[in-house]
PALOVEX-199416 format. One line per 5 residues: number of its first residue (from 1); their letters; for each residue x, z, y of C-alpha. Coordinates in steps of 0.2 Angstrom, whole numbers. Example, Ala and Ser with C-alpha at 12.3 -4.5 7.8 and 13.67 -1.06 7.14 Angstrom:
PALOVEX-199416
1> as> 62:39:-22; 68:36:-5;
//
This chain:
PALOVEX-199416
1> xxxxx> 90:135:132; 103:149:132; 108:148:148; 91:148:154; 86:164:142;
6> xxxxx> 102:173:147; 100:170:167; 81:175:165; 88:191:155; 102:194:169;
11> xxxxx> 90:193:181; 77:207:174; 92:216:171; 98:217:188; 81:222:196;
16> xxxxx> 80:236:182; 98:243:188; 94:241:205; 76:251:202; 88:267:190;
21> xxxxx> 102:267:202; 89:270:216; 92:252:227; 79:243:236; 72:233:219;
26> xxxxx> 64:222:233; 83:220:242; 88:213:225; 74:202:219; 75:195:236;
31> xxxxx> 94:190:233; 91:184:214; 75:170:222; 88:156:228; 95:157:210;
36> xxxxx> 78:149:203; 79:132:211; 99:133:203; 89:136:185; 78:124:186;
41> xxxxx> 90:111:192; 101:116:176; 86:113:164; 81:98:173; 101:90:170;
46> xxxxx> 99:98:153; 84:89:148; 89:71:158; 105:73:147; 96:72:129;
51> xxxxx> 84:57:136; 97:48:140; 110:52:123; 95:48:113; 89:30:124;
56> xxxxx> 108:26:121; 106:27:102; 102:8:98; 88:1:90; 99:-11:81;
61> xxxxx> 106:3:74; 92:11:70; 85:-1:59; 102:-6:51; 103:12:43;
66> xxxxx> 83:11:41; 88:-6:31; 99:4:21; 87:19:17; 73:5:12;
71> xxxxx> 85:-3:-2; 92:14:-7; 71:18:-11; 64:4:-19; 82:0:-29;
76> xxxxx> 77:17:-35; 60:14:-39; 62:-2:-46; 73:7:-58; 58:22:-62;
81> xxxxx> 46:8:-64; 55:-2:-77; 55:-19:-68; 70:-25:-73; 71:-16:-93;
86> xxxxx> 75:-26:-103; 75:-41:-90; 61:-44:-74; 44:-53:-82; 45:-73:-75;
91> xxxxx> 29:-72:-65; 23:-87:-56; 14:-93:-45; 3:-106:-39; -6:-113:-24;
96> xxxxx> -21:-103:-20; -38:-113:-17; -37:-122:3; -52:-110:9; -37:-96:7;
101> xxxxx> -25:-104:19; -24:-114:36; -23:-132:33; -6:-137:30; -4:-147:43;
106> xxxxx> -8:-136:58; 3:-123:52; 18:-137:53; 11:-138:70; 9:-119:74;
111> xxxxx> 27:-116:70; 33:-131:77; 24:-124:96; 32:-105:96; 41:-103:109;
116> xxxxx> 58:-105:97; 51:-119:91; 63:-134:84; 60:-152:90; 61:-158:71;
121> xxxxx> 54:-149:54; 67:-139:46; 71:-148:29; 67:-133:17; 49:-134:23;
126> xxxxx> 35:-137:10; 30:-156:14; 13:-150:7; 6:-134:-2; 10:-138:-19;
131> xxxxx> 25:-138:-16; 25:-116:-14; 23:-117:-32; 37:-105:-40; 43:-92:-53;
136> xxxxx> 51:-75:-51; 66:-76:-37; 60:-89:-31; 47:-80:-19; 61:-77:-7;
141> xxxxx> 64:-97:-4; 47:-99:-3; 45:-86:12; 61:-89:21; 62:-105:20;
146> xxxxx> 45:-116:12; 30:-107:25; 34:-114:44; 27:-97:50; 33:-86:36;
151> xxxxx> 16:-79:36; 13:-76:17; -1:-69:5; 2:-66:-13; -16:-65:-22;
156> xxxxx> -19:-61:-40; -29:-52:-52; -28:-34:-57; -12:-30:-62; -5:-50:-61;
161> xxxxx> 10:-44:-52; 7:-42:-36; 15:-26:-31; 30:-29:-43; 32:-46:-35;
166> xxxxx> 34:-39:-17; 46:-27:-22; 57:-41:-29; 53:-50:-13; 59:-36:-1;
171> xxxxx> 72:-30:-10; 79:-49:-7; 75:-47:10; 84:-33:14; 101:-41:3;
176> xxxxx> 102:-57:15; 96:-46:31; 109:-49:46; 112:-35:56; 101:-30:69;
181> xxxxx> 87:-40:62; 69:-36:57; 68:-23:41; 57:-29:28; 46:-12:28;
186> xxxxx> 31:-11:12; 18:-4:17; 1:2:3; -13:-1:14; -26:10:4;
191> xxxxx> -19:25:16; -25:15:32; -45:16:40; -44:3:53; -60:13:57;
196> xxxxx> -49:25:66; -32:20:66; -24:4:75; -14:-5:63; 3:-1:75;
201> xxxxx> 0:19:75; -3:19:57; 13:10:52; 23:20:66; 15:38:57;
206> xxxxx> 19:29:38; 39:26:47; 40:42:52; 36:49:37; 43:41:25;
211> xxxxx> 58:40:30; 60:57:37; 55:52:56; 63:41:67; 56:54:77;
216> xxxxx> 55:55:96; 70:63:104; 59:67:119; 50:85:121; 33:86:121;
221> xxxxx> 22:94:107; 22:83:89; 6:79:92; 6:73:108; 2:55:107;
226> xxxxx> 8:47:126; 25:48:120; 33:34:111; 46:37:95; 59:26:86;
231> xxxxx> 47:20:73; 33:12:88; 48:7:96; 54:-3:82; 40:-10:80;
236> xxxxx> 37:-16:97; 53:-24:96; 47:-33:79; 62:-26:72; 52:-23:56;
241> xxxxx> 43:-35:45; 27:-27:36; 23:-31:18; 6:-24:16; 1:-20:1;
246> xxxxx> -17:-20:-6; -29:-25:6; -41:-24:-8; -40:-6:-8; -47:-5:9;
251> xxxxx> -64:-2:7; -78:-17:7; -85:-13:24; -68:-11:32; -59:-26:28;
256> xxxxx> -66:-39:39; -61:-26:53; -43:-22:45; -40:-42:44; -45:-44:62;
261> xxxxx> -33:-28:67; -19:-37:57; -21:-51:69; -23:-42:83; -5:-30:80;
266> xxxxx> 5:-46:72; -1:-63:80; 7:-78:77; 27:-79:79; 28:-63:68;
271> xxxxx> 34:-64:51; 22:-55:36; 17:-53:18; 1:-48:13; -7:-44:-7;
276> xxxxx> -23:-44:-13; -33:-46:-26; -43:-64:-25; -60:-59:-27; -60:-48:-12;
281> xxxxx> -51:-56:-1; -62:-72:-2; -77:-61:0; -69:-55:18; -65:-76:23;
286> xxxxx> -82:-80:18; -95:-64:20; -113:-64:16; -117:-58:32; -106:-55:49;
291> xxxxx> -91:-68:56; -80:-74:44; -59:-69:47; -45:-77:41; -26:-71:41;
296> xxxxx> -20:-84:57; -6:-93:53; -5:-89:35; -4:-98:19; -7:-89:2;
301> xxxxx> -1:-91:-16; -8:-86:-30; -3:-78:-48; -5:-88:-63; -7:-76:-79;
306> xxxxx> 8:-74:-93; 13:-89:-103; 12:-85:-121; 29:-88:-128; 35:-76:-112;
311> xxxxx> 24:-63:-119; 29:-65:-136; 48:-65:-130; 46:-49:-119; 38:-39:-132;
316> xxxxx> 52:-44:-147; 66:-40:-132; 59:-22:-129; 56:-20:-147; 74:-22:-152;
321> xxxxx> 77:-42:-153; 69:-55:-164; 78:-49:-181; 73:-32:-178; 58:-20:-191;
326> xxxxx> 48:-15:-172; 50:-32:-166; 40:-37:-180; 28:-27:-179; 21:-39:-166;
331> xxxxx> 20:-55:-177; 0:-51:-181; -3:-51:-162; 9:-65:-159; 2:-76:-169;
336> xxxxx> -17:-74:-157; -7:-77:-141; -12:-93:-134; -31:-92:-142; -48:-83:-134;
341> xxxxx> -45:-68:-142; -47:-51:-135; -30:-43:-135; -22:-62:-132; -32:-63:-117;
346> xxxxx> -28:-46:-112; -9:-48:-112; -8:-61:-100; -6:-50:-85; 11:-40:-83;
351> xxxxx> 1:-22:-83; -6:-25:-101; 9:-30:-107; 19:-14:-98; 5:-3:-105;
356> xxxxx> 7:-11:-124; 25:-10:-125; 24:9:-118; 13:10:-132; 18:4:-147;
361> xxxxx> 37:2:-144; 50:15:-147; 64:22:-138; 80:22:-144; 84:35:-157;
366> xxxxx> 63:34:-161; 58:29:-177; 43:16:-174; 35:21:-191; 30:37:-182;
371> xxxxx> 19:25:-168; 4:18:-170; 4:0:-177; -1:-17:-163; -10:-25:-176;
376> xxxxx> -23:-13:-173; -23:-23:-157; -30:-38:-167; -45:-29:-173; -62:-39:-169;
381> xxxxx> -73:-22:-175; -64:-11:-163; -59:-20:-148; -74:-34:-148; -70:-39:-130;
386> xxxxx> -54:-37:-116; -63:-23:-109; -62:-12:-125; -43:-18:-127; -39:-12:-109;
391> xxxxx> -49:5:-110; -39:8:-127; -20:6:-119; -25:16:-104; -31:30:-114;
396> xxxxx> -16:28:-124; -5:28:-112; -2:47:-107; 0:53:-123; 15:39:-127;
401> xxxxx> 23:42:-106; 22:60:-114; 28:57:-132; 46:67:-136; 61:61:-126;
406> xxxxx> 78:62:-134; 86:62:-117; 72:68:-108; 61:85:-115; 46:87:-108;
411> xxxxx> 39:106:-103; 20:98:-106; 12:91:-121; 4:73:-119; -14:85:-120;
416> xxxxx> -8:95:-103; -1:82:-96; -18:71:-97; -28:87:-92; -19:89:-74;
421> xxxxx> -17:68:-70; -35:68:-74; -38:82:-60; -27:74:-48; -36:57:-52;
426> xxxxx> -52:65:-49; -45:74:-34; -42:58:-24; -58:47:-33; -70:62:-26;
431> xxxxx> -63:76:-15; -50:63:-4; -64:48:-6; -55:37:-17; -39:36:-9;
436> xxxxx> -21:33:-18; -10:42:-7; -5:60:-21; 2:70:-4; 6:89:-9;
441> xxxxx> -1:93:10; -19:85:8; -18:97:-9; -27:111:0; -43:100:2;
446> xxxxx> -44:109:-15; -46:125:-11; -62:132:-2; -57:134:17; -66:154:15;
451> xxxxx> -54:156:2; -38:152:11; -44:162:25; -48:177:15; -30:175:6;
456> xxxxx> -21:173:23; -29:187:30; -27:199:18; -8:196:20; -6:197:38;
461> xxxxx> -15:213:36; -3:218:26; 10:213:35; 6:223:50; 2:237:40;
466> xxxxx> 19:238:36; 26:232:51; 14:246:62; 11:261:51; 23:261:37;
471> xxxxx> 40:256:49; 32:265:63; 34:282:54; 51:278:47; 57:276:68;
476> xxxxx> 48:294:69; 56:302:53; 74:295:58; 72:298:77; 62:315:78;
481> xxxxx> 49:307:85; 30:318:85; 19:304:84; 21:303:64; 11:289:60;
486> xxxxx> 4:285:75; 22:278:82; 19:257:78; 1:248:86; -13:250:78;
491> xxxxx> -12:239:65; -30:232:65; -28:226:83; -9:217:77; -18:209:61;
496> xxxxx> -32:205:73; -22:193:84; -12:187:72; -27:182:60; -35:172:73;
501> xxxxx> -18:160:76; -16:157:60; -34:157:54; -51:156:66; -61:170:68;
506> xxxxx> -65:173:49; -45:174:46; -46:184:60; -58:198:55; -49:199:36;
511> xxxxx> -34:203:44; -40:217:56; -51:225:43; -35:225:30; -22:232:42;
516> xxxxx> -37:245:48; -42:249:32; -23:251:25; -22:261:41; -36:272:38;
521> xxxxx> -32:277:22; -14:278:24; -21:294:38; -33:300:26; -20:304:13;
526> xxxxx> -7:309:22; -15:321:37; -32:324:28; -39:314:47; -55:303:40;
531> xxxxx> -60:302:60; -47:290:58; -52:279:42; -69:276:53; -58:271:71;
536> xxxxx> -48:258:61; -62:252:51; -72:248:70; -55:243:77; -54:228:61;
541> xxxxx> -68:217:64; -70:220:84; -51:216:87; -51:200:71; -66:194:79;
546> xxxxx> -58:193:97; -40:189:89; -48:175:80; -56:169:96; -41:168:107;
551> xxxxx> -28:163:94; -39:148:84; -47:143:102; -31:142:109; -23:134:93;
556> xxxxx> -36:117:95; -36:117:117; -16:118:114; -15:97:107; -24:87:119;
561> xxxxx> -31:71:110; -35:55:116; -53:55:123; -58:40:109; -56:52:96;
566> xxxxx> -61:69:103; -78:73:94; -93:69:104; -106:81:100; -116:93:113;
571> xxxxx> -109:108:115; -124:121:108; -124:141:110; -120:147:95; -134:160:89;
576> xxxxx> -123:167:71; -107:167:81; -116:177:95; -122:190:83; -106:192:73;
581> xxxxx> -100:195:92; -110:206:98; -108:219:82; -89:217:79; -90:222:98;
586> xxxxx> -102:237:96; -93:242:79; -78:250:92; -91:265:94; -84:274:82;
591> xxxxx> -66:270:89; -72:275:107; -82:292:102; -65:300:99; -61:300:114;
596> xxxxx> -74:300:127; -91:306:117; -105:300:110; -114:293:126; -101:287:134;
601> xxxxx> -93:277:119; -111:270:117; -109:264:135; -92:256:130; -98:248:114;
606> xxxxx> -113:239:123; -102:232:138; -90:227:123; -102:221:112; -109:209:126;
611> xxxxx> -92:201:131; -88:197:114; -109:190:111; -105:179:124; -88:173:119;
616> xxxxx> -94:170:103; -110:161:106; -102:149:119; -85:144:110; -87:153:92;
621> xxxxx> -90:136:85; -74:129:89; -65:142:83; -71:146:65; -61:134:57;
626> xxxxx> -43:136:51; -31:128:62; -16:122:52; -31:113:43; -35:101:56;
631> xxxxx> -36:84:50; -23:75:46; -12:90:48; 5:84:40; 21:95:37;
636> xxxxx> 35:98:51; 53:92:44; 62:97:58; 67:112:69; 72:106:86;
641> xxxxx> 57:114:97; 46:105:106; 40:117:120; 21:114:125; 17:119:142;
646> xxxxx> -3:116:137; -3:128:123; 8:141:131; -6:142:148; -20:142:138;
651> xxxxx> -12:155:125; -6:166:141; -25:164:150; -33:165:133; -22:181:126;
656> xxxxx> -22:191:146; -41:190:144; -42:203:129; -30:215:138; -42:214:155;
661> xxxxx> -57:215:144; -51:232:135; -45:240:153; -62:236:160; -73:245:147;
666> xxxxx> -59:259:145; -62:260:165; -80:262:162; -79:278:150; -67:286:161;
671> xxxxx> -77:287:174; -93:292:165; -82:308:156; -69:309:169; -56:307:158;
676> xxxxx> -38:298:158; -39:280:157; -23:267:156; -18:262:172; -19:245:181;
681> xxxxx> 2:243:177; 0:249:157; -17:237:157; -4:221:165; 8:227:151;
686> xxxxx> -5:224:138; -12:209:145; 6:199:149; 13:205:132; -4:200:121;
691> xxxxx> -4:181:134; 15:180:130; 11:182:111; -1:170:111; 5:158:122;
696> xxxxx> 23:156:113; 16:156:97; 5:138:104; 20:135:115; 35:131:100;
701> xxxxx> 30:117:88; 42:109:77; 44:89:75; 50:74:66; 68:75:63;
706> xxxxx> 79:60:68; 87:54:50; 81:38:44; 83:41:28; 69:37:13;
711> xxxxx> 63:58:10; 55:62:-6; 40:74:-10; 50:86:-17; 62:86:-2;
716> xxxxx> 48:85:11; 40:101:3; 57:111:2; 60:105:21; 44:110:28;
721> xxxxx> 47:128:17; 63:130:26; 55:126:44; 40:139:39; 54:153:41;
726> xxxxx> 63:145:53; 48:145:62; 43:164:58; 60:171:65; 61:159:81;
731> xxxxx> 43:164:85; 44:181:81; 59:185:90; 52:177:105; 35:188:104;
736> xxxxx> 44:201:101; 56:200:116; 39:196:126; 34:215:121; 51:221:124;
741> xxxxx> 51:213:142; 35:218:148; 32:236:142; 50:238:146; 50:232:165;
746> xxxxx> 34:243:166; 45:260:157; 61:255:168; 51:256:185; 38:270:180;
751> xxxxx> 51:280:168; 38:282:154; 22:276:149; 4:285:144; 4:282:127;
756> xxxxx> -11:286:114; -28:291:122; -33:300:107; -18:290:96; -1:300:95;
761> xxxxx> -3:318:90; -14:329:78; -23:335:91; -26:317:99; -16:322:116;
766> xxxxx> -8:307:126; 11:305:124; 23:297:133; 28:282:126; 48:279:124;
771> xxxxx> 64:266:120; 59:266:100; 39:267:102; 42:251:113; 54:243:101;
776> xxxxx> 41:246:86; 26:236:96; 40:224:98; 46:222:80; 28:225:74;
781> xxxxx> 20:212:86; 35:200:82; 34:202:65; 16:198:62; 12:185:76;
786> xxxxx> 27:175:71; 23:176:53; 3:169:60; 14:155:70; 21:149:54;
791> xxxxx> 6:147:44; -2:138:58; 10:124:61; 15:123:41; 9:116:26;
796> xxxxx> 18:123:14; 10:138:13; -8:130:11; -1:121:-1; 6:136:-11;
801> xxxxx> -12:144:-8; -19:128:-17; -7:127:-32; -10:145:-38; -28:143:-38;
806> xxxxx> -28:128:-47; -16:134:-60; -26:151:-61; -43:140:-66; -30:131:-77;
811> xxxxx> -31:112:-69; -13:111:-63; 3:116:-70; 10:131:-58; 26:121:-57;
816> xxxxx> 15:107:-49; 35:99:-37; 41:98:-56; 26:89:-64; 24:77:-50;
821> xxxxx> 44:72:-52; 44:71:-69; 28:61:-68; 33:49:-58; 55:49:-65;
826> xxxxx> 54:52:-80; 37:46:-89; 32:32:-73; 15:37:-74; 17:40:-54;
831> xxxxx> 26:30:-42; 33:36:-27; 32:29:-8; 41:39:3; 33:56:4;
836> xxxxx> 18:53:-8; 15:46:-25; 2:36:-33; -3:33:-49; 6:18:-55;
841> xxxxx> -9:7:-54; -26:8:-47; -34:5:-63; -25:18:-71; -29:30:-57;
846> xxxxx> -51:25:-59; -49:26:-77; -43:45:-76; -54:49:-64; -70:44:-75;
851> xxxxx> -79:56:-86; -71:60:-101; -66:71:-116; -59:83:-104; -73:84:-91;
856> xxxxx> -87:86:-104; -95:105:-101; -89:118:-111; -73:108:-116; -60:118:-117;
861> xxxxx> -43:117:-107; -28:116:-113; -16:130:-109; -4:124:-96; 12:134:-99;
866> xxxxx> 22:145:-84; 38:140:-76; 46:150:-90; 39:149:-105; 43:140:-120;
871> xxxxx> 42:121:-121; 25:119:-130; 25:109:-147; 22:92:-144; 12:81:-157;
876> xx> 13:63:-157; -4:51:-152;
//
């Protein structure tokens, strides 16, 4: 890439010099043609290189260090989760009921005809089902060795076990894995619509996130889908084994399809494990209307609650040890274990009991008379059924995650902390349709789409105020300069473009009338010139709307998607979109009177006002919407470009056809007043400089880095903030060389350039347009359009967005990255897999999300405090 930017430099180069030292510039270019094929050859061998180091890097490998990220995260988790304090819960297991699982029988005979089929029955085989039965480690015998086809499912009630059984499971997996084998991979299949997504895609886009992309080496835009990355090729070479995680999550009228796709992407021959709870995965086998679907080849167990003395021995272990004063607090609720009493009945599944122990047990250094006493438990009045008992510990369970830490103090009391995980849960039960997947990115579904376009616009107003007017003056002040204020672009037409990259057309007309009216008054008190408040208010709107056009339309014709999920819908004129056209258009009256009269400038503003109707009306639609909320927009972790040639044409086409339009209806005053218009070369100038902006701002897109190692939500977000500026210098110092290389070739072979027409002077007299009036539209337009790139291919600046409005109505903590950790490391309210958390338990996640004390009208909120603030007092539950 810098061979080919410094041969495409030398080259201009050359015809300049040739063009000032008065040589046959056509001589020269001549001479320099034959170089091209050599540049293209270069990029070619260039590009062939990098295919060919990255198709040398083994998959084996690949999946040994993935192997090594997959332990490294659930090792971790299981140690956040307390599975193994003060020693792992014996769960056991039990044959499920026969309509669960093929005959036994035909699956000896299914794994005896694979092709790598044995002649005789392995001994460790199960002669019959019975004989899965097992406790604790020995779910690992039972999959490698007791299932013929080592095609698993684990059912059980809620909170039996299931997921904590899985993790036990793969972390065995991974210990007695030879190298170069299949990876045993979890995957939590309440993120997955089988609707939309085949099961291998899904799993390739859960790899590639979670563990911080086994991205593609290839180019090619991140979104492009017809190119193939380590994570599909691993799992085309079933060098993964999925252990899919609660398929009852799926929702009801999905899961017949999700269990058909299942056997579609993993047929018989490879190895899985699939949970679920029972009652929903019998209704799939055996539906009340449609064509029952059964797992091939598989063969399901099922959970079988706590034993009595287990429980009773888990709860005087946490408490201490038998002899211990907390232990025997426990005795009254002991002594009920075994019967048909509530809380008895309650404790018999693994969640209960982590929720009873987190309740009434204390940490070391905490005294247990300060807790609330178990026998309470055993009180027929209160808890008159199981239901009552499991409302009570979740609802007691945030406030005793939250209670003091010794080791651990927490910057949110138990009532602050309940306040925002009772928003988040809400979040996903309603605003993300009951999904489970916490991802800091989809946090923006939070915010009103008008709002972030009204915020991201004000700002790149800004920014090109200050990057147009405000440095503009500084060049005139230190160079002498006479244009004052009027050195940099007008910064209405640089907000303008740069709005509509980053935003849509509403984006789009925020930023223009921000930079124009900053602008504006910026003339107003400083020359006393209101003629020019009223020029950069028209210039606002008419360049936003026509900036939001090209860049958002661009933005969405730039990724081409597959025809089956393109939107099917008629395109329709678009009558709202026409009128906002047609008066952002018309508006530039009051720009165009300056200079050519009344009449003339209404001639202007009609032929302007029509171009921009019939843009609007046709395409406006398309382009309203924000672009870096597309769906399932998700952040960039890397900063190898990925050039896209799609997105760069359409952005040069899209971009050239705003310089045209503006020439034409200048053209058109001109010759009604007879007076000065650009010329055709100044017009190309403009057009090739506002395409090139465009175009390299849709052209450069970042992608999945190549490390497979398990990434964190904390480290995803700080990765995608560093990419956003990475991404703001590399794609402003492209744009602004664009504007450096085209009004420069045009000022090397004319030797100046007609600048202003009624911008420039006092007395609004064209000036010629020189090195440092050149190098602000370059610095200005760089600045501004880069900053527009960023924001387009980013998350982390919707997400910031997102996070100060909720903290401002007082639902999140401002320091949401810290809250979310310490959630999920220090009070294991949320788990974490990969890049996203969930709450710890589904039921706990419904629970929060229903009405409560805190969603009642009128309830007050308790204050959530800043990053820097005092700890707040915490009081115990």
């Amino acid at each position: 890439m810098l061979y080919l930017v410094l041969a495409v430099g030398g080259m201009a180069g050359a015809v300049c010099i040739a063009f000032r030292s008065d040589l046959r510039v056509a001589e020269t270019a001549a001479a320099l043609l034959p170089s091209v094929g050599g540049l293209y050859l270069s990029w070619a061998a260039f590009r062939a290189d990098r295919r060919e180091a990255a198709d040398g890097y083994g998959l084996d490998r690949i999946a040994d260090r993935l192997a090594v990220a997959v332990r490294g995260q659930w090792e971790s988790e299981a140690g956040v989760r307390r599975l193994n304090d003060p020693y792992p819960l014996p769960v056991s297991w039990q044959t499920a009921d026969p309509q669960f699982s093929e005959s036994w029988s035909l699956l000896r005979e299914m794994a005896g005809d694979w092709p790598s089929g044995r002649s005789a029955p392995p001994p460790g085989w199960a002669r019959e089902p019975a004989g899965l039965a097992g406790t604790g480690g020995e779910i690992t015998e039972v999959f490698l060795e007791r299932v013929p086809t080592r095609r698993l499912v684990v059912l059980g009630s809620p909170g039996s076990g299931k997921t904590m059984l899985l993790i036990r499971l793969l972390l065995a997996l991974v210990a007695e894995r030879a190298e170069g084998s299949p990876v045993p991979v979890l995957f939590p299949l309440a993120s997955w619509n089988p609707a939309e997504q085949t099961l291998e895609s899904w799993m390739a886009e859960r790899l590639a996130r979670d563990y911080s992309g086994l991205g593609a080496p290839e180019s090619g835009h991140a979104d492009h889908t017809g190119h193939a990355d380590h994570a599909r090729a691993l799992l085309e070479h079933r060098l993964i084994l999925p252990v899919l995680d609660g398929f009852d999550e799926i929702p009801e009228p999905f899961r017949a399809m999700a269990l058909d796709s299942i056997n579609a992407a993993l047929p018989l021959g490879q190895p899985l494990v699939l949970s679920s709870r029972v009652t929903e995965y019998g209704d799939t086998l055996a539906p009340a209307r449609g064509v029952p679907v059964k797992l091939s080849g598989a063969t399901a167990v099922e959970l079988r609650p706590l034993d009595a003395p287990d429980i009773a021995d888990y709860l005087k272990r946490d408490a201490g040890g038998q002899d211990t004063t907390a232990a025997a607090r426990w005795d009254p609720v002991i002594r009920l274990l075994g019967t048909d009493a509530p809380v008895a009945r309650t404790l018999t599944t693994p969640l209960m009991l982590f929720l009873a122990r987190t309740v009434y047990n204390p940490r070391p250094g905490e005294e247990a008379t300060v807790l609330p006493t178990p026998a309470d438990l055993c009180d027929p009045t209160r808890f008159p059924d199981t239901e009552a008992v499991r409302a009570h510990l979740f609802d007691a369970y945030v406030p005793a995650a939250y209670r003091p830490h010794p080791r651990y103090p927490c910057r949110w009391s138990p009532q602050q902390a309940e306040h925002a995980l009772r928003y988040l849960a809400r979040h996903l039960q309603h605003t993300l349709g009951g999904a489970t997947d916490l991802a800091w990115w989809q946090l923006r579904r939070a915010l009103s789409p008008r709002i972030a376009q009204v915020v991201t616009g004000a700002v790149l107003g800004v920014v090109a105020w200050v990057a147009a007017t405000v440095v503009g003056r500084l060049t005139a002040l230190l160079a002498g300069l006479d244009s004052g204020w009027q050195t940099g672009p007008p910064a209405a037409v640089v907000a303008g473009l740069a709005g509509g990259i980053a935003g849509g057309i509403g984006c789009g007309i925020v930023a223009g009338l921000t930079g124009g009216i900053a602008e504006g008054v910026t003339h107003v008190l400083t020359a006393g010139q209101l003629e020019w408040l009223r020029t950069a208010l028209a210039d606002g709107p008419a360049y936003g709307f026509i900036g939001g056009l090209v860049g958002a339309l661009s933005s969405k014709l730039a990724v081409r998607q597959p025809a089956a999920s393109r939107p099917q819908h008629r395109r329709a004129w678009d009558w709202r979109m026409c009128a906002l056209g047609f008066t952002a258009g018309a508006a530039l009256w009051f720009s165009f009177r300056h200079s050519y009269g009344s009449t003339a400038a209404a001639v202007g503003a009609l032929a302007n006002g029509a171009v921009y109707a019939v843009a609007g009306g046709a395409v406006g639609a398309r382009a309203s919407s924000l672009s870096a909320r597309r769906p399932g927009a998700i952040p960039t972790v890397r900063t190898r470009w990925a050039w896209n040639w799609r997105g760069f044409a359409v952005g040069l086409a899209s971009g050239s056809a705003i310089g045209v339009t503006h020439w034409t209806v200048l053209g058109i005053q001109s010759l009604l007043t007879g007076t000065p218009s650009y010329t055709f070369t100044t017009m190309l100038s403009f057009s090739s400089a506002f395409g090139l902006a465009v175009g390299i701002a849709h052209g450069l897109a970042g992608k999945p880095a190549d490390l497979t190692t398990s990434v964190g939500p904390a480290a995803f977000l700080e990765q995608d903030r560093k990419i956003f500026h990475r991404l703001w210098m590399g794609v402003g110092l492209a744009v602004g060389a664009a504007f450096l290389l085209c009004y420069g070739v045009e000022y090397a072979v004319r030797g100046g350039i007609p600048y202003g027409l009624g911008r420039g002077t006092t007395s609004g007299q064209a000036i010629s347009m020189g090195p440092l009036h050149i190098l602000n539209r370059g610095l200005a337009y760089g600045l501004t359009v880069g900053l527009a790139a960023a924001l387009s291919h980013n998350a982390w600046w919707h997400y910031t967005l997102a996070r100060h409005h909720l903290a401002a109505h007082r639902h999140l903590p401002l320091d949401l990255t810290a809250f979310l950790t310490d959630a999920h490391e220090r009070r294991g309210v949320l788990r974490q897999l990969g890049t996203i958390h969930q709450f710890r338990h589904i039921d706990l996640q419904h629970h929060l999300a229903a009405p409560g004390r805190s969603q009642e009208p009128g309830a007050a909120h308790p204050p959530l405090p800043s990053p820097r603030s005092p700890l707040p007092p915490a009081r115990e539950p």
